[in-house]
C-alpha positions as a Markdown table, in Angstrom:
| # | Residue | x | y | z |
|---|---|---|---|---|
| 1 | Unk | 24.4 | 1.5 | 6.4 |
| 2 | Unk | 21.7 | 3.3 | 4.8 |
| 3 | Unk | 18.7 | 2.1 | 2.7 |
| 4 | Unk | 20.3 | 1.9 | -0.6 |
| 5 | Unk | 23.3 | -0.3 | 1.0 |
| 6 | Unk | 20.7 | -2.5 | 2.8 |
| 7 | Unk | 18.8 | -2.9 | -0.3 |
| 8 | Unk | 21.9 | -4.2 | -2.2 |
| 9 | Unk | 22.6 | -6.5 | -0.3 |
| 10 | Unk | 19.6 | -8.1 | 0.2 |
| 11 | Unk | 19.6 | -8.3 | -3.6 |
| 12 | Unk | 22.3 | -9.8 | -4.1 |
| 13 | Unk | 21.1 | -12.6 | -1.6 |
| 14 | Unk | 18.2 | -13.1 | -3.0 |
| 15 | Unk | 19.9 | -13.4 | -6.9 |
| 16 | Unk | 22.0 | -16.2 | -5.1 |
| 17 | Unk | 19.0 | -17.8 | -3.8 |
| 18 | Unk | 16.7 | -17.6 | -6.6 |
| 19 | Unk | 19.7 | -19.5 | -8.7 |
| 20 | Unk | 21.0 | -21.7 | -5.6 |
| 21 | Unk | 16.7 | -23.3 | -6.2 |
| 22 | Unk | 16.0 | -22.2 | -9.7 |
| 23 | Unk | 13.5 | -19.8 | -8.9 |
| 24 | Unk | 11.9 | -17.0 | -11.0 |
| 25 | Unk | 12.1 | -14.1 | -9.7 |
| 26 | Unk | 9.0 | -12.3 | -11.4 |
| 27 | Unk | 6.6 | -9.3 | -10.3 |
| 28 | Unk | 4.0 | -11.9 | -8.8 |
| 29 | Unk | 7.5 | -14.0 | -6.6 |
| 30 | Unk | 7.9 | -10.8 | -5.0 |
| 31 | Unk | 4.3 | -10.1 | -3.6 |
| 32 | Unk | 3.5 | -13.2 | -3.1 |
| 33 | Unk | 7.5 | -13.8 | -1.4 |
| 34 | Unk | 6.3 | -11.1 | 0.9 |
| 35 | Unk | 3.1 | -12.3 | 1.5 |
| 36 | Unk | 4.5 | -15.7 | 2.5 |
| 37 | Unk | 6.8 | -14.0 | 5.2 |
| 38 | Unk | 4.3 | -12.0 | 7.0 |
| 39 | Unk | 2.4 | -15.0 | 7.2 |
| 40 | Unk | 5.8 | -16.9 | 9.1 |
| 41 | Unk | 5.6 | -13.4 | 11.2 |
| 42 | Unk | 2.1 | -13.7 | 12.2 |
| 43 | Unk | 2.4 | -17.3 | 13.1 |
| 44 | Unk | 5.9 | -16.5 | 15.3 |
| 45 | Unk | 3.7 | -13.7 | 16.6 |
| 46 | Unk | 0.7 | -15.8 | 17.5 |
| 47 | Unk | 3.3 | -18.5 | 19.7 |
| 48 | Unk | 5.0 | -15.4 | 22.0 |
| 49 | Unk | 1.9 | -13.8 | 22.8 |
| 50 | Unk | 0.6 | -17.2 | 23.3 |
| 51 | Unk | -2.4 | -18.0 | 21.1 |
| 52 | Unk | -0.9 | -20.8 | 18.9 |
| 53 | Unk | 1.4 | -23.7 | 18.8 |
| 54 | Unk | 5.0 | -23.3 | 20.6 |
| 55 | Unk | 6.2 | -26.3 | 18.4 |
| 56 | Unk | 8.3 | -27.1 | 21.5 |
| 57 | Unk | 10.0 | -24.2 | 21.0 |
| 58 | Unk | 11.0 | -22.2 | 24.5 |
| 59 | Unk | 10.7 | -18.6 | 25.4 |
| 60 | Unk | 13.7 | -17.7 | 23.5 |
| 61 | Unk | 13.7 | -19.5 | 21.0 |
| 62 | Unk | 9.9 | -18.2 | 20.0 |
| 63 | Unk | 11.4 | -14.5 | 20.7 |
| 64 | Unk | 14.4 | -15.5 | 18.4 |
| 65 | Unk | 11.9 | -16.7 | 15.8 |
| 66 | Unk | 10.1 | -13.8 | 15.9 |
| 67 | Unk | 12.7 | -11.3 | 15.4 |
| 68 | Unk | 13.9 | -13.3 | 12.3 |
| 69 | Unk | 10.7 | -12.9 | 10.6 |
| 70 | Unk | 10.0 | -9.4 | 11.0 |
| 71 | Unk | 13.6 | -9.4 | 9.3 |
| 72 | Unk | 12.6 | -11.5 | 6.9 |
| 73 | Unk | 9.5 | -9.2 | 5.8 |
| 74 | Unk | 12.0 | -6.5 | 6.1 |
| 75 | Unk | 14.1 | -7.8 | 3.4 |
| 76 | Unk | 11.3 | -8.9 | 1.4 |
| 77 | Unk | 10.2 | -5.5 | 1.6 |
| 78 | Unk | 13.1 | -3.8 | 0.2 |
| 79 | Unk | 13.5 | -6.3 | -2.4 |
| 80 | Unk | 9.6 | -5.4 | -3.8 |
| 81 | Unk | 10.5 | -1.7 | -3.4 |
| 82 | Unk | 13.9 | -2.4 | -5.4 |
| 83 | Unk | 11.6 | -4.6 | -8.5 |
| 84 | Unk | 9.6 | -1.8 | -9.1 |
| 85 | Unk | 12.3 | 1.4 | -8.8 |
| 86 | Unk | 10.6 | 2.8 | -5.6 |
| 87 | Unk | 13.2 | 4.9 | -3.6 |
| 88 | Unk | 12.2 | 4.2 | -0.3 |
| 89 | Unk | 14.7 | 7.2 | 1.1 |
| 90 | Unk | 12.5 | 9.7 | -1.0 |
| 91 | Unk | 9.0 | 7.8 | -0.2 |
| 92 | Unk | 9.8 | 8.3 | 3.5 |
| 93 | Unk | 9.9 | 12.0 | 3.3 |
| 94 | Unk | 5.9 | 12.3 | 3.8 |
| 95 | Unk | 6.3 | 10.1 | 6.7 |
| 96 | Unk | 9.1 | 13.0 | 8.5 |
| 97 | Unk | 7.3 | 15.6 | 6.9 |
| 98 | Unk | 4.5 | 15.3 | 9.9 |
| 99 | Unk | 7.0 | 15.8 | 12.2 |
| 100 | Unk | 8.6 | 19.2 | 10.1 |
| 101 | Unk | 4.3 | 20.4 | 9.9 |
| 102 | Unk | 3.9 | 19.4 | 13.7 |
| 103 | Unk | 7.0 | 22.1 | 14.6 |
| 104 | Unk | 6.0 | 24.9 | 12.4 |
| 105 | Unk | 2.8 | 24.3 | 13.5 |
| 106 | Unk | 4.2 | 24.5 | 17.4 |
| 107 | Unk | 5.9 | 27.1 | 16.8 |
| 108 | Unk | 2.9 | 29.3 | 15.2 |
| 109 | Unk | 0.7 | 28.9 | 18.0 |
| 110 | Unk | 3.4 | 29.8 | 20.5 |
């Protein structure tokens, strides 16, 4: 499944979700959507690495936790992306483009 696939069907989850609880889904839901995620992410973060309240939650259930929120802010993620027309795919390209410089570059010195 690539990006564009992933970011559907978030999308579609989140239309479902945003009429399941009458929500607007406006420029300001999805930053501040996001924002509310990576603040669940920190706080899952601060329980496994132990600096804040287990909740009573176990080892697994903390690393279970954990891994759904970085999901989460995943998702949330793509769905910002998606609002404003960025194509992630294309965006990434300066990202992998270090790695195309750092082999011609390599390869010059050699």
């Amino acid at each position: 499944m690539d990006i564009k696939q992933l970011t559907e069907g978030v999308e579609r989850i989140s239309q479902l979700y945003a009429e399941k609880f009458n929500i607007q889904r406006d420029s300001d839901w999805f930053v501040l959507k996001l924002q509310e995620e990576l603040g669940e992410l920190i706080q899952s973060y601060l329980m496994m690495t132990k600096r804040g309240r287990t909740k009573g939650r176990d080892e697994n259930e903390i690393q279970q936790e954990f891994t759904d929120e970085v999901t989460d802010v995943f998702a949330h993620l793509l769905l910002l992306a998606h609002f404003y027309h960025i194509d992630l795919e294309k965006s990434l390209e300066k990202w992998l483009q270090w790695d195309k410089e750092k082999k011609i570059n390599s390869t010059e010195i050699v």
